[in-house]
C-alpha positions as CSV (number, residue, x, y, z in Angstrom):
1,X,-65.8,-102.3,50.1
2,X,-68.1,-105.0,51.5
3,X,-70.8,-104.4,53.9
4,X,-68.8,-105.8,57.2
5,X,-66.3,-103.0,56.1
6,X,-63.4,-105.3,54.9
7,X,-61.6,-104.2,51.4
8,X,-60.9,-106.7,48.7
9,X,-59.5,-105.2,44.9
10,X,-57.2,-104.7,42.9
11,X,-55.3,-101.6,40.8
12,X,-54.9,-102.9,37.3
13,X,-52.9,-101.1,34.5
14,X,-52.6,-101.3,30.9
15,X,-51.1,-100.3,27.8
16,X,-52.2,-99.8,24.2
17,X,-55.3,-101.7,25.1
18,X,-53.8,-104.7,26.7
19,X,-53.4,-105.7,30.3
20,X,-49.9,-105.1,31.6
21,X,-49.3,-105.2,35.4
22,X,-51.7,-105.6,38.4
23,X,-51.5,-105.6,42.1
24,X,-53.4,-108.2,43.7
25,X,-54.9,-107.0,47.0
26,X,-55.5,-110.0,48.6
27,X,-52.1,-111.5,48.5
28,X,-50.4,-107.3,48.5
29,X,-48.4,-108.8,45.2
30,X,-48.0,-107.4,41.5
31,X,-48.8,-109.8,39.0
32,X,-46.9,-109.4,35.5
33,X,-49.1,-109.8,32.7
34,X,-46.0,-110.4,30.1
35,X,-42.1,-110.5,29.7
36,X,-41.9,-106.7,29.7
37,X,-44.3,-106.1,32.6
38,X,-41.8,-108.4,34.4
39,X,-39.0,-105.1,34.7
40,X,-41.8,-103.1,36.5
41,X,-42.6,-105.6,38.7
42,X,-39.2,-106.6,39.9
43,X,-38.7,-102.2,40.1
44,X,-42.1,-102.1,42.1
45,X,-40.9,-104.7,44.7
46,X,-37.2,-103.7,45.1
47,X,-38.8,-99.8,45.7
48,X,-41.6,-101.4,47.9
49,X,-44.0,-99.8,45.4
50,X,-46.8,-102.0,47.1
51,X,-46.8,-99.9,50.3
52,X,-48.6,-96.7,48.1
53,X,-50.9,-99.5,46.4
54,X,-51.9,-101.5,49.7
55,X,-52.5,-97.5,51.5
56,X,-54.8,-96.5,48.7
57,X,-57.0,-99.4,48.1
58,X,-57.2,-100.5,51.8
59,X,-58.2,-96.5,53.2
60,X,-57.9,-94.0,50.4
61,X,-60.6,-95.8,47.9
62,X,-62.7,-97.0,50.9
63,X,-63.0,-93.3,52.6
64,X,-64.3,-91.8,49.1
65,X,-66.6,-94.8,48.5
66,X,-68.4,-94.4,52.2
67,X,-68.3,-90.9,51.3
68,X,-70.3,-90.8,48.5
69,X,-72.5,-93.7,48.8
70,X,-75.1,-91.7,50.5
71,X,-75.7,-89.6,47.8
């Protein structure tokens, strides 16, 4: 959340301490970090996975941060 109120991020996951799929904000795409992260991707975008992803860190995330930043 920046202070002119636009939303930049990223939801990264991993697995057994390595990185293994993100979705990039910015350009709303998920970014395989290997061959086998390269299933879930393809499954993310054929269910149009990125819809939940963009929702959350565009107003979900940014509600609860403006929310609590005044504590």
């Amino acid at each position: 959340l920046l202070s002119d109120g636009s939303v930049r991020g990223s939801q990264r996951y991993g697995y057994d301490g390595r990185d293994f799929i993100s979705f990039e904000l910015g350009s709303e795409s998920f970014v395989a970090a290997d061959d086998a992260a390269e299933v879930t991707r393809r499954r993310w975008e054929d269910e149009n996975v990125a819809v939940g992803f963009e929702n959350y860190l565009k107003h979900v995330c940014p509600e609860g941060l403006r929310k609590y930043v005044g504590y």
